[in-house]
N, C-alpha and C positions, 0 to 999 in steps of 0.2 A: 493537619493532614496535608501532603502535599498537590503541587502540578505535577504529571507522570508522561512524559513524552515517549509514546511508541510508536519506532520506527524501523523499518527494513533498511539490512545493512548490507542487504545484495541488490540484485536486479528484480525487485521484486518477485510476489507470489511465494513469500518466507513466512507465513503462518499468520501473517497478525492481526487477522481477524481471531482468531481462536485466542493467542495471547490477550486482547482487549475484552473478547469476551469474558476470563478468569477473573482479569483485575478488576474487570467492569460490578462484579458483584459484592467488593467490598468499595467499590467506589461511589461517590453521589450522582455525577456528571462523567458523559462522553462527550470530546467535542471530534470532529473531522473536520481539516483544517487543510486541505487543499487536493485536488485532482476532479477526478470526474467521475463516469461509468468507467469509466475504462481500465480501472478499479476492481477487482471480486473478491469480495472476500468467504470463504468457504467455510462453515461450523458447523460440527454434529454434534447434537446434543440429543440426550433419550432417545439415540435410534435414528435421530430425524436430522437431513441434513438441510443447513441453510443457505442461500446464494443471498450476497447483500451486496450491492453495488455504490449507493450512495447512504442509505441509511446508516449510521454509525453501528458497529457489535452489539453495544451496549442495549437497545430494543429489545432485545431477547429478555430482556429483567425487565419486569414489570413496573410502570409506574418511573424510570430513571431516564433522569432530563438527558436528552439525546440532542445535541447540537450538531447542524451542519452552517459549518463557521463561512466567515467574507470569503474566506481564500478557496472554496469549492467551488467549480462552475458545472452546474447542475441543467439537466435534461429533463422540462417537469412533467414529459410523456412518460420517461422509465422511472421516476420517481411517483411517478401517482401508480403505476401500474407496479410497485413494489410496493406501495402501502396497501392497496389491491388485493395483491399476494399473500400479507402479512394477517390482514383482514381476514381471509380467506383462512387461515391457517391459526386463527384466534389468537393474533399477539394484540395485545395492549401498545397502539400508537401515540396514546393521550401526552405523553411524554416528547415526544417530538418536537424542536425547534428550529426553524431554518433561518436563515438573514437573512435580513431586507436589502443585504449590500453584494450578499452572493450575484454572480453573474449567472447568463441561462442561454444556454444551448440553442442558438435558434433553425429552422430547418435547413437555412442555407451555409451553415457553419457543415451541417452532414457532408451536404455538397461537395463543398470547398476542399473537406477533406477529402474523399472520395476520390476525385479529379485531381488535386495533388498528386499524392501516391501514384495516380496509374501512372500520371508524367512523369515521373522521378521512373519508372521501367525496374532496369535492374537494380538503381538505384534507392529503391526503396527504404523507409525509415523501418517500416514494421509498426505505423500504427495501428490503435484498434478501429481508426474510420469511426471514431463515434462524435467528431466533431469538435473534439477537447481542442487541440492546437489552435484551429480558426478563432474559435470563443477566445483566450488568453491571449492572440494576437489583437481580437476588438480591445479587448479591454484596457489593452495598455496604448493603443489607439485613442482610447477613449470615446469610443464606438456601440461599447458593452451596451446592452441592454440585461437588468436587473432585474430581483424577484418583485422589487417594492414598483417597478414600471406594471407589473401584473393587474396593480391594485388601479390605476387609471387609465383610462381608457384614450384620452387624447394626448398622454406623455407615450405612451405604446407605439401608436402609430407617429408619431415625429420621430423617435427612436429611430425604429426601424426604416424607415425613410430615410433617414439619414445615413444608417449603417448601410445601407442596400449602395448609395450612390455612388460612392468609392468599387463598389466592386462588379459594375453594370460588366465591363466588359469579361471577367474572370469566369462572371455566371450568365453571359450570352447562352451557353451550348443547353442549357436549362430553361430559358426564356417560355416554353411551353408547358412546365412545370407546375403542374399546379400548385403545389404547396411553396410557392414563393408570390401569389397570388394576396396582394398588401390585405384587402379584405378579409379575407379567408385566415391566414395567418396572424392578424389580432382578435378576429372571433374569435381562434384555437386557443390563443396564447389567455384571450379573457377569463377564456375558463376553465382553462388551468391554475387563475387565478383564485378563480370562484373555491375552487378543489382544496387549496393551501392557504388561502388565508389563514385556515385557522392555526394553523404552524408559524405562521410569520414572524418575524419580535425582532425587538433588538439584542440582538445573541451577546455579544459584546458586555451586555451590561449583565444578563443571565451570568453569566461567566465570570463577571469581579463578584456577585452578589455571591456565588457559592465560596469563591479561593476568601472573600473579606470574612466569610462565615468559620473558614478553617476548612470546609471540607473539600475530601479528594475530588478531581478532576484529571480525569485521563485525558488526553488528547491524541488523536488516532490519526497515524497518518496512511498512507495510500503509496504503491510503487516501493521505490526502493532507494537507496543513497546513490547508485552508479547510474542509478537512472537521473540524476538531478539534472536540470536547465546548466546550470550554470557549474559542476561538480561532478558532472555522471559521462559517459561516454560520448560526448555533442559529435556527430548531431544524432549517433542514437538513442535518444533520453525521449524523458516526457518533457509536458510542456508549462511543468508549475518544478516547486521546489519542495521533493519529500523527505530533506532535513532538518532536524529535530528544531534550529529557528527558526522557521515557517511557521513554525506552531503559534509562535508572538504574532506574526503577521496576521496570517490565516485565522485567527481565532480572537485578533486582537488583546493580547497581552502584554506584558512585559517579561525580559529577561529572568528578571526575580520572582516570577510566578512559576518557574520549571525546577524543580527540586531533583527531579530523577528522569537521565534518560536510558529507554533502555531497547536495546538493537535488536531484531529480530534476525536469524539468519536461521540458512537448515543447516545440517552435518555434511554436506555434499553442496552442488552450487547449480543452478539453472538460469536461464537465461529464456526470453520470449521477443521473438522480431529479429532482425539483422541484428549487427555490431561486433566489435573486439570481445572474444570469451576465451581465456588465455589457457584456459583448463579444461578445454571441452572434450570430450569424449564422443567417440561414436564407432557404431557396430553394435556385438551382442552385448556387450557392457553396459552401454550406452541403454540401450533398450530394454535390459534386465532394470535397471536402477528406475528408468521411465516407468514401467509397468507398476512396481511394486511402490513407487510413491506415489501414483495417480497423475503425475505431471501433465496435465494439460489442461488450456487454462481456464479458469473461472465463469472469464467474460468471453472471452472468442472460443473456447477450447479448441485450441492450436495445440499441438504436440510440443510442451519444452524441452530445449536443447537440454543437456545436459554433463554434468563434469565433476569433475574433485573440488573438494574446499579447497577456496583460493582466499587463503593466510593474509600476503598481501593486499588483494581487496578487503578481504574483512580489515584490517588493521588501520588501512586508509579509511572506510565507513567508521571508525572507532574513532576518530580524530575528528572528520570535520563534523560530528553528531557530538562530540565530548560524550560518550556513553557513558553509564556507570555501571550497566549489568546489559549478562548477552541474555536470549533466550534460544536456545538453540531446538530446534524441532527437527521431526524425520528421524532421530537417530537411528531407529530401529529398520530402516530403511536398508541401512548398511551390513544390518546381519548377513552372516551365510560368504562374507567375501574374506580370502584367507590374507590378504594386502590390501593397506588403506595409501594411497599415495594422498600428500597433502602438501599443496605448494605454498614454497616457502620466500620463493625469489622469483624474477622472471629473466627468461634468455631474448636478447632482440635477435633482428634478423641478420645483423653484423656479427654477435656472439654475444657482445656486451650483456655484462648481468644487472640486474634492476631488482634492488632491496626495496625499493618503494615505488609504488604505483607510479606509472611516466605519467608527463603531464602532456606529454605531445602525442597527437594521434596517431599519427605515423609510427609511432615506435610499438603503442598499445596494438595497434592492430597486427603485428606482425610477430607480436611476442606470444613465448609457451612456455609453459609454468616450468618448472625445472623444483624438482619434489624428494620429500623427507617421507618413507616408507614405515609404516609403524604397523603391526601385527592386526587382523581383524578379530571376530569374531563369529562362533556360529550359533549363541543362544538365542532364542524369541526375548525381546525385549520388553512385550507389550502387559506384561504381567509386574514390569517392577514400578515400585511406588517410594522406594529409597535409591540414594547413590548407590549405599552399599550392595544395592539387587542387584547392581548394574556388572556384567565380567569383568573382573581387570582391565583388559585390552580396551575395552568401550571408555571407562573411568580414564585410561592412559590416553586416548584418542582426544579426549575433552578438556584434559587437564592440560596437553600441548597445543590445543586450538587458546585457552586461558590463558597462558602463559606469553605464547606469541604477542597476542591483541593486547592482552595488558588491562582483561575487564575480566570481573569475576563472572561465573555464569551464576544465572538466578533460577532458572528453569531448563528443565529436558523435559523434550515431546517424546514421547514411546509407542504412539497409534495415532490413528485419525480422532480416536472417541475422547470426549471431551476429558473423563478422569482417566486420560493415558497419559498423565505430567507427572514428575518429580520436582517436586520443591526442592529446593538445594539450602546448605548452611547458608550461602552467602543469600539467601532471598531472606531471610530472620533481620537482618537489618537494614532491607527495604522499606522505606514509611510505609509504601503503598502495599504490602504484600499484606500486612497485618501481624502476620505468623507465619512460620515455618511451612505449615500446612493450613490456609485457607479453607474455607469451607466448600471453596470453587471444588478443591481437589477432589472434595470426597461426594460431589453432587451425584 
């Protein structure tokens, strides 16, 4: 059985908590393998819908090893207050594994973000303020304080002593603060310790003991591919890397432990925070398409932008992820519209056309999609469970987003509800899928 890397191949918020959920059930292991809260991921299952922020999908199946890998920097206020939740809602947490290597959010990383942002004015990135960026700048500082710093009490406070001194003058205007109060903030953080222990492990080793065994191991990533650090729109990305090689990082792998990776995207394209959106829409269009996908978000619920599938981003996400299968969600989203525009190229603001994603900001930000019109449709989608269900026009629409990118699709989303998937021919020779039709499908 293989390693199964799912990743967003847009600007995040492309479904793939719901896709990890599916495969999560013929799987052994979930890992999550980098990002933060800043993260949501959104599932309905029997009616009931779920918010998961740091927790990997995979929780929702009883009894399945849930890792949250090195490469996550975790919040263990929203993390305890999500197992809290889950608790509260009678899931089976016993499964759960966090690392000892993960980094952790501390109050004054809130701060820092906070106070950033308002200074940046109109300049704004469009984080979510949940403290992510600060955390990943300690850490590559080497500043981070760790989940395994939880478990001692005089490695905590030297930590944090230490990370504070670099930034006495940054967090002056907070000096009154109580929660930057050194006392105070290693009693919190002790016991929060106290709370997770019993999660703690070495993830790393969890994780060769399943792939050495043969069994499947999903790995679950966060955000999106244009959102990447170092690949995504800088500087409006996040602050880790949600390409499908993070997953070796983040999770401590190797290249040769990833057999399948497979992109998540919707039939349409959104965006959350500033940045370059070369296909964006807006008016009653704009706001038709919002309403009836639910676009807004997860964790902040912010209203997302929204626009046409944009070909050349997907296509660039299809490249630096090596994908092998798309999973394309929302389609049914699109009913009811009698033109589907989908772009193919982009125009700068000289005129010059661009077959492939710029690599210079300036050009990205200034460009609009320049698009191939293909027929819609007006059937309810929510009732198919074959291609064949699906109208012509929907089939045509999906077969030219395949053709473009150059990966087969594995999966179409047709509703919010969990058995509103098609399995597709090309999911039959997926390791991970099992079958044609999963048993996910027919829950």
């Amino acid at each position: 059985m293989p390693g199964i890397v799912i990743v967003g191949a847009q600007w995040g918020d492309e479904g793939k908590g719901k896709v990890t959920d599916l495969l999560a059930e013929k799987a052994d292991a979930v890992v999550r393998f980098q990002g933060g809260n800043n993260a949501g991921h959104t599932i309905v299952r029997d009616g009931q819908t779920w918010k998961l922020h740091l927790i990997p999908s995979g929780i929702l199946h009883r009894g399945k090893l849930c890792v949250i890998g090195n490469g996550v920097v975790i919040d263990p206020k929203v993390l305890t207050d999500e197992l809290e939740e889950l608790s509260r809602r009678k899931v089976d947490t016993t499964g759960l594994r966090i690392s000892a290597n993960a980094h952790l959010i501390m109050p004054y990383h809130l701060l820092l973000d906070h106070a950033g942002e308002a200074k940046l004015g109109k300049l704004q990135i469009g984080t979510t303020r949940r403290g992510i960026g600060p955390c990943y700048a300690d850490k590559a500082a080497r500043l981070g304080i760790r989940v395994q710093d939880l478990l001692d009490e005089k490695i905590l406070k030297k930590k944090i002593i230490a990370a504070l001194e670099p930034k006495r003058l940054s967090l002056r205007p907070f000096a009154k603060d109580p929660r930057l109060d050194l006392q105070t903030m290693t009693e919190e953080y002790l016991t929060y310790g106290h709370r997770l222990e019993q999660y703690i492990a070495d993830t790393t080793r969890l994780v060769h003991d399943q792939l050495d065994a043969g069994r499947c191991v999903v790995f679950e990533g966060a955000q999106g591919a244009l959102l990447d650090i170092d690949h995504g729109t800088y500087p409006f990305v996040t602050s880790s890397n949600p390409v499908a090689g993070a997953a070796c990082v983040g999770a401590g792998v190797g290249p040769k432990d990833i057999d399948e990776i497979w992109g998540v995207t919707k039939a349409y394209g959104t965006r959350v925070g500033a940045g370059p959106f070369p296909t964006e829409l807006n008016g009653t269009l704009a706001d038709q398409i919002r309403e009836r996908g639910g676009e807004y978000g997860t964790t902040t619920g912010r209203a997302r932008r929204v626009g046409w599938l944009d070909l050349v981003a997907l296509r660039y996400a299809a490249r630096i992820n090596s994908l092998t299968a798309l999973a394309v969600m929302k389609l049914d989203v699109l009913s009811g519209l009698d033109e589907l525009n989908v772009c193919t190229r982009y125009r700068g603001a000289e005129g010059a056309e661009f077959e492939h994603f710029p690599y210079h900001q300036t050009v990205l930000h200034h460009a609009t999609g320049e698009y191939v019109q293909l027929p819609g449709w007006t059937e309810d989608l929510s009732d198919c469970r074959e291609e064949s269900d699906l109208p012509p026009a929907a089939r045509e629409y999906l077969q030219f987003m395949s053709d473009f990118v150059g990966v087969p699709t594995a999966m179409i989303g047709v509703g919010p509800a969990r058995d509103a998937i098609i399995w597709t021919q090309a999911s039959a020779g997926m390791a991970g899928a099992g079958s044609r039709a999963p048993a996910s499908a027919s829950a």
